[in-house]
Backbone as JSON, one array per atom type, in Angstrom:
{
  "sequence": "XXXXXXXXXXXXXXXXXXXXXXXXXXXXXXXXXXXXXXXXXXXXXXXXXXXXXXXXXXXXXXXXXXXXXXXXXXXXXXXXXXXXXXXXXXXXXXXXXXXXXXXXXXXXXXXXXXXXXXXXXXXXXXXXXXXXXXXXXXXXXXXXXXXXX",
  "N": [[-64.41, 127.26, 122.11], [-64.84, 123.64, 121.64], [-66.24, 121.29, 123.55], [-66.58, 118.49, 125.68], [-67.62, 117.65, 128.91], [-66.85, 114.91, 130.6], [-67.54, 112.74, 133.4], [-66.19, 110.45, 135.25], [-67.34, 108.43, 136.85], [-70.01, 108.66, 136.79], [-70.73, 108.15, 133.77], [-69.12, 106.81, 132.4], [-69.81, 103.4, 131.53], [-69.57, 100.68, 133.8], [-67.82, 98.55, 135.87], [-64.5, 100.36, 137.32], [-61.41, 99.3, 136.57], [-59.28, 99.93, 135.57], [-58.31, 103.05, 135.74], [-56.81, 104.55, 133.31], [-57.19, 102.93, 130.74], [-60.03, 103.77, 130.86], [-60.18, 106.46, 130.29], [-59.28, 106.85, 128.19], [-60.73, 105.98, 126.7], [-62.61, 107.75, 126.29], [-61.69, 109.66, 124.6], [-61.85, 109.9, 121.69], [-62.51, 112.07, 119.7], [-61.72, 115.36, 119.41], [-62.17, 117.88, 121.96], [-61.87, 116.57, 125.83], [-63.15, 117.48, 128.96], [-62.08, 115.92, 132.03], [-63.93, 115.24, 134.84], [-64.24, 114.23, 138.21], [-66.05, 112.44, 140.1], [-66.29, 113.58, 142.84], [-65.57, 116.49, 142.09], [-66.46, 119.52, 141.2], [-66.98, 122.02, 138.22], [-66.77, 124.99, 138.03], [-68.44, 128.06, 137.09], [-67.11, 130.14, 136.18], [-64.76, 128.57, 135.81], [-65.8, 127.65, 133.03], [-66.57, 129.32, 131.75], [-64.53, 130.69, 130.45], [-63.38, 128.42, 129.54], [-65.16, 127.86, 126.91], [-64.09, 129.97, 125.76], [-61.37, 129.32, 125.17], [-58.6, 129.2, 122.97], [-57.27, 126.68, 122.09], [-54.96, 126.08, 120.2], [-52.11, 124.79, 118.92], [-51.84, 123.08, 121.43], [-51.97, 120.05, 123.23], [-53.03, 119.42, 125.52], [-54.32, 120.29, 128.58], [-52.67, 121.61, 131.86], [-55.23, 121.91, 134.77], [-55.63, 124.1, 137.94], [-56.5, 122.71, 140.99], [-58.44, 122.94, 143.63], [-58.28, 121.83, 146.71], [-60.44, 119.76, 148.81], [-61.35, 118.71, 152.1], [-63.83, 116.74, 153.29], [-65.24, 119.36, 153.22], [-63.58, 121.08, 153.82], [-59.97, 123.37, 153.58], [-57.34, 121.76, 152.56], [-54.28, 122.39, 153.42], [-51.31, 121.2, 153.03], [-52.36, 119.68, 150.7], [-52.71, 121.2, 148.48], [-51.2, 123.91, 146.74], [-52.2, 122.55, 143.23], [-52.42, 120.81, 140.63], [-54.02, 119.16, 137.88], [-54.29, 116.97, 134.51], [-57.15, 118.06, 132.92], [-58.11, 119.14, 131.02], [-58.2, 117.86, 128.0], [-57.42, 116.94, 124.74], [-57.74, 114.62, 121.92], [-55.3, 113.59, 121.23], [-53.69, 112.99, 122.85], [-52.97, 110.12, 125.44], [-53.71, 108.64, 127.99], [-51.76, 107.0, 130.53], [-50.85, 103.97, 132.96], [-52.24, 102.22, 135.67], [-53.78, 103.58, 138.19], [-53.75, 106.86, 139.18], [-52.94, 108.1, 136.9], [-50.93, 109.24, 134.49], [-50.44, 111.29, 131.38], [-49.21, 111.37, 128.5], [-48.05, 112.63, 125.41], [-45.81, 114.31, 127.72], [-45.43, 116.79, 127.65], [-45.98, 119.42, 125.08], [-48.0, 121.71, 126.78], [-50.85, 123.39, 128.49], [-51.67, 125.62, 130.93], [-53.88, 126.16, 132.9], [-55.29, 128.53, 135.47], [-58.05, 128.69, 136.73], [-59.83, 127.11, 139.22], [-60.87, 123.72, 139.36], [-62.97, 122.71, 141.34], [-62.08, 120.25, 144.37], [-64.1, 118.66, 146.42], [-63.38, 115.82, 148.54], [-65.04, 113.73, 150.28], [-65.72, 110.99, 151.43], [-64.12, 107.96, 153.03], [-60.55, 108.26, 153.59], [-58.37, 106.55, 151.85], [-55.95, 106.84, 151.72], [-54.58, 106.85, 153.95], [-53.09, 105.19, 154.92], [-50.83, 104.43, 153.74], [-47.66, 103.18, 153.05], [-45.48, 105.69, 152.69], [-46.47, 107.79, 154.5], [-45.81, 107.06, 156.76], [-42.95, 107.69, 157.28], [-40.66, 109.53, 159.14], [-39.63, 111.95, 157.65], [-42.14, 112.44, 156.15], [-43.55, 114.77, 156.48], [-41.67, 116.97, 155.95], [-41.4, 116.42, 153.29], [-43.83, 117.12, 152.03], [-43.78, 119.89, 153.19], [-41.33, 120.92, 151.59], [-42.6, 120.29, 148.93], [-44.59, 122.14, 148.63], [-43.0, 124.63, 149.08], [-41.47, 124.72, 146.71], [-43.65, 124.9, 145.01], [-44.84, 127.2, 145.43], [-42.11, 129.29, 144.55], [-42.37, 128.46, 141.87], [-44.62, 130.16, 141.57], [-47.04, 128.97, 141.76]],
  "CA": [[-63.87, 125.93, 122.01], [-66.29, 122.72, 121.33], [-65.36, 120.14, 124.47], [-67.84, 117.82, 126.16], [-67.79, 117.02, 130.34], [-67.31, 113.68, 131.27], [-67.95, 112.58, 135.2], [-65.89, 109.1, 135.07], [-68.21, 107.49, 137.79], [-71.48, 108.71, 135.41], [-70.59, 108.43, 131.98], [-68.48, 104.96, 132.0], [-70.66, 102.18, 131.65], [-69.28, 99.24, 134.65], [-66.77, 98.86, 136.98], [-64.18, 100.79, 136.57], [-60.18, 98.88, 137.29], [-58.12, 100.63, 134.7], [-58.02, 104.55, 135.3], [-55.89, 105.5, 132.23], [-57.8, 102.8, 130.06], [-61.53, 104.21, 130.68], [-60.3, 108.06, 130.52], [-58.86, 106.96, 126.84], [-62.24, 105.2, 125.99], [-63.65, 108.95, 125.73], [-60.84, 110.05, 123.58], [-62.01, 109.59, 120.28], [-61.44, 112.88, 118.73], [-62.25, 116.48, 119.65], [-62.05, 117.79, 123.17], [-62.58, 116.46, 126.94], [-63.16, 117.84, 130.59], [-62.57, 115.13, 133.24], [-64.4, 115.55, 136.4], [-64.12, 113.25, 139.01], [-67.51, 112.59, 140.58], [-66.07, 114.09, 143.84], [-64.99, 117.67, 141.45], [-66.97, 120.46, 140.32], [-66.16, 123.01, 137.36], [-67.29, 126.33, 138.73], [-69.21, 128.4, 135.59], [-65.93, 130.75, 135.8], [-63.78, 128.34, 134.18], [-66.79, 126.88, 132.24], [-66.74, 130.45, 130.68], [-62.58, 130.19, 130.06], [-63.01, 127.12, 128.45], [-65.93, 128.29, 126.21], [-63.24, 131.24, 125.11], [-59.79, 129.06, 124.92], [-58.57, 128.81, 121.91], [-55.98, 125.68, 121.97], [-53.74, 126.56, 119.32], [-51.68, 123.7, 119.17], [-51.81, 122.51, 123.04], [-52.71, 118.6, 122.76], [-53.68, 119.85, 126.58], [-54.01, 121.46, 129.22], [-53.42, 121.27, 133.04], [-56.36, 122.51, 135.51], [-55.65, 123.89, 138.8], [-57.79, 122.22, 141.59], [-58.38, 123.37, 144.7], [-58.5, 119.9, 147.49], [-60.97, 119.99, 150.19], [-61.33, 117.46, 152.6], [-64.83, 117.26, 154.22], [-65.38, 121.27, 152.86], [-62.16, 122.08, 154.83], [-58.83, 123.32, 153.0], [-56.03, 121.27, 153.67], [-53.21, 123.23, 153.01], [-50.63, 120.03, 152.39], [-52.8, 118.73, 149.56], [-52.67, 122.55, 147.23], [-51.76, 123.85, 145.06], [-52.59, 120.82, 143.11], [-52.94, 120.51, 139.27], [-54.47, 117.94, 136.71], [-54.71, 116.88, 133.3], [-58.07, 118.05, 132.87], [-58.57, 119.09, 129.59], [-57.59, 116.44, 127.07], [-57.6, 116.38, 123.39], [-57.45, 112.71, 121.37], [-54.04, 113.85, 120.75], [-52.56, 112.27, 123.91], [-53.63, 109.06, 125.69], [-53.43, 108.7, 130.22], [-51.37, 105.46, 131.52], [-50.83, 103.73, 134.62], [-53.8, 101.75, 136.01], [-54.24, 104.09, 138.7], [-53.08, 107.76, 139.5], [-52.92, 107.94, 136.09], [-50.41, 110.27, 133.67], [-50.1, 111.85, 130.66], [-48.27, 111.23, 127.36], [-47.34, 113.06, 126.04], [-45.8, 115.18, 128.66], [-45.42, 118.54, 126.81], [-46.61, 120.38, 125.4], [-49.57, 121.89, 127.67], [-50.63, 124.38, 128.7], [-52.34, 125.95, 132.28], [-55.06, 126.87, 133.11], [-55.53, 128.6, 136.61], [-59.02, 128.96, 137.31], [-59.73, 125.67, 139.54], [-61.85, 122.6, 139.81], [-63.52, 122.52, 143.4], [-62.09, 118.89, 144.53], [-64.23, 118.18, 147.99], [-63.18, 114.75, 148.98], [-66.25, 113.39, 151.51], [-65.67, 109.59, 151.79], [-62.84, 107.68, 154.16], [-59.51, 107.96, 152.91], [-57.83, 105.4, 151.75], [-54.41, 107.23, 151.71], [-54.06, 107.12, 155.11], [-52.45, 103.72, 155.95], [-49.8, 104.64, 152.88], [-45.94, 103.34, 153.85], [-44.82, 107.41, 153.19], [-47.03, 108.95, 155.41], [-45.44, 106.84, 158.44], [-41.86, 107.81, 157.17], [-40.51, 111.0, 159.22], [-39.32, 113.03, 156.71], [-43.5, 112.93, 155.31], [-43.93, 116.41, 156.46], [-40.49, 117.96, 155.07], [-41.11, 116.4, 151.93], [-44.91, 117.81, 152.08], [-43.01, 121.37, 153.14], [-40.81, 121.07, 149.83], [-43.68, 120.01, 147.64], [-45.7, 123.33, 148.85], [-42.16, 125.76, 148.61], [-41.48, 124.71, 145.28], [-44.65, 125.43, 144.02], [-44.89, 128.84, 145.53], [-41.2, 129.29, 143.81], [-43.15, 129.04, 140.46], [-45.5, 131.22, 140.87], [-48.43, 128.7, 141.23]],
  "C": [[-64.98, 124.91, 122.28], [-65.24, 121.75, 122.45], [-66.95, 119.58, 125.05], [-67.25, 117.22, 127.55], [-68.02, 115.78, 130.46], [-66.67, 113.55, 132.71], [-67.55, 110.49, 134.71], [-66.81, 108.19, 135.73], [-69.85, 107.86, 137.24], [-71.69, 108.2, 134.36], [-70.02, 107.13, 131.35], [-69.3, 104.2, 132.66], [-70.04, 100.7, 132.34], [-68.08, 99.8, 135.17], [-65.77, 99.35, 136.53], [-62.24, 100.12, 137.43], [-58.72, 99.3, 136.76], [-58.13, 101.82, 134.74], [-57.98, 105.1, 133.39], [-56.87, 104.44, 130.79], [-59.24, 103.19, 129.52], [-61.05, 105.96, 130.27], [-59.9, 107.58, 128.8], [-59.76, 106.58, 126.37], [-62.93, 106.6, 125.63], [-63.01, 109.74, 124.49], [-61.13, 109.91, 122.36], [-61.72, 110.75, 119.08], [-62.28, 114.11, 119.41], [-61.66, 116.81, 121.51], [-62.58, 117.06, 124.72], [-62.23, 117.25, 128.25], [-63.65, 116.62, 131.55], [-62.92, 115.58, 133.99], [-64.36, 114.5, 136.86], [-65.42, 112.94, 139.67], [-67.23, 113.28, 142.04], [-65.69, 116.06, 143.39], [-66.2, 117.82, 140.91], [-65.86, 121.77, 139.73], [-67.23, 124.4, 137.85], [-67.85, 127.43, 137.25], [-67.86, 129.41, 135.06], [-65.09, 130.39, 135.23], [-64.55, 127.42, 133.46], [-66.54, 128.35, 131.05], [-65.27, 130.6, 130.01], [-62.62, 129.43, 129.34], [-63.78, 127.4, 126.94], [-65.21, 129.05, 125.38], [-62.16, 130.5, 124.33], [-60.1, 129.09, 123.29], [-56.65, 127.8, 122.2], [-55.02, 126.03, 121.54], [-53.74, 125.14, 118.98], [-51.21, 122.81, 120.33], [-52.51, 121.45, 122.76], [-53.24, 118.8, 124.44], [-53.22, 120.12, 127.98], [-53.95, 121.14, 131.12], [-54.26, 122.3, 133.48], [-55.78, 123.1, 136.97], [-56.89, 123.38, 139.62], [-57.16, 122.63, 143.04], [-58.85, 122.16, 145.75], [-59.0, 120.65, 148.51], [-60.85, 118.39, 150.67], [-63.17, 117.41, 153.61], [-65.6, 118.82, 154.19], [-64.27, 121.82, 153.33], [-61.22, 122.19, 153.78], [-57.93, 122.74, 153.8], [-54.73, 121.83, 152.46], [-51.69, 122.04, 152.22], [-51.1, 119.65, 150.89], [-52.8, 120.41, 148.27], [-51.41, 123.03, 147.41], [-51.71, 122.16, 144.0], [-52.98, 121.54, 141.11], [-53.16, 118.86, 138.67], [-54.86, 118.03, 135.54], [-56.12, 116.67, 133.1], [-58.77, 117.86, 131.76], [-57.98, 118.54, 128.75], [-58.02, 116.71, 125.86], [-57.19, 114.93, 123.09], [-55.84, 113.34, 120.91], [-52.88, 113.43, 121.92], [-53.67, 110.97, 124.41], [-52.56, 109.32, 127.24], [-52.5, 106.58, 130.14], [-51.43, 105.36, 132.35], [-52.69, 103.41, 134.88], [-54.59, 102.65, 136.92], [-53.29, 105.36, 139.15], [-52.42, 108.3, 137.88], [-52.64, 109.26, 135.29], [-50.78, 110.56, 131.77], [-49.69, 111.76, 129.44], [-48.67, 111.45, 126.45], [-47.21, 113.67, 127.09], [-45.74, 116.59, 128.28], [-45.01, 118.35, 125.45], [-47.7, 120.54, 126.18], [-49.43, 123.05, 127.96], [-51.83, 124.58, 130.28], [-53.12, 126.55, 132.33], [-55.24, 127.41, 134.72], [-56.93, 128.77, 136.83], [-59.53, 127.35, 137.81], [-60.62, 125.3, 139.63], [-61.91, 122.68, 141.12], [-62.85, 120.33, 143.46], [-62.68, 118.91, 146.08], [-64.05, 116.54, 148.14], [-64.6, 114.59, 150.31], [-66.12, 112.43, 151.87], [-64.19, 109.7, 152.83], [-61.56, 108.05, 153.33], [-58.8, 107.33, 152.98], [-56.54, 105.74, 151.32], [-53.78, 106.94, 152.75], [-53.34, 105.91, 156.01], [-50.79, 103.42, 154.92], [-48.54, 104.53, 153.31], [-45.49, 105.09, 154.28], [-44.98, 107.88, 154.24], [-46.43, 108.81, 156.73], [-44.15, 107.37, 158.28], [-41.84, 109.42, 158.42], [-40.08, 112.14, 158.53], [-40.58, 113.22, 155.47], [-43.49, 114.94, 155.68], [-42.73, 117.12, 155.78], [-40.75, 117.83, 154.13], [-42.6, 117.3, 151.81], [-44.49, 119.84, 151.89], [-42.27, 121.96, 151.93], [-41.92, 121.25, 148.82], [-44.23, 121.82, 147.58], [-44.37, 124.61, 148.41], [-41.77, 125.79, 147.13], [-42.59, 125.1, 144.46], [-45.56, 126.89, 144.09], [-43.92, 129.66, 145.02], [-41.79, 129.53, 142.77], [-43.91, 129.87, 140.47], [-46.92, 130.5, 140.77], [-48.98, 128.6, 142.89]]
}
């Protein structure tokens, strides 16, 4: 499969205040692999991707594995993202930015390293003060051991 790596905080030329508008600026036709400048692709699913053969998948999610500092934090995985992108869909939302369409796709398990290193700027988030953050955290994680991911 022919795809080309773009590193949003490399590769886009100026500030960047629209997510979903700069990730569609690479879209022009053929395949992409977002990375985040905080994410590496590990050569294992560099060699996966090299193999896929799409079909008709306009694309695909990634699993990613979330560090924090090099540490696993167990809350933040299993964790997927629309990694691999054909021009056959376009991302919205200014920030945190989805999808559309939403399916077809298809999965990929072999994961992006995400180490997070900077402050986080999640951490002053209304949810997190709610008390029912950790149950819903507890759900998020049983449901997605339920599937199978």
């Amino acid at each position: 499969m022919e795809y080309r790596i773009v590193d949003l905080g490399k590769d886009y030329p100026g500030r960047i205040d629209d997510f979903a508008k700069t990730r569609n600026s690479f879209l022009h036709d053929g395949w992409v692999l977002f990375i985040d400048s905080d994410e590496e692709a590990p050569r294992g699913l560099l060699r996966v991707l090299d193999q896929l053969d799409p079909g008709n998948m306009p694309y695909y999610w990634i699993r990613r594995v979330n560090l924090y500092k090099g540490r696993y934090v167990p809350g933040w995985n299993p964790d997927f993202k629309p990694a691999l992108v054909s021009s056959r869909v376009r991302f919205f939302g200014r920030i945190h930015e989805r999808v559309t369409p939403k399916d077809p796709h298809g999965t990929i398990d072999i994961p992006l390293i995400h180490n997070h290193n900077g402050p986080w700027a999640y951490r002053n988030y209304w949810y997190q003060n709610l008390p029912f953050y950790r149950l819903w955290l507890a759900s998020k994680k049983i449901v997605e051991v339920a599937r199978g991911r």
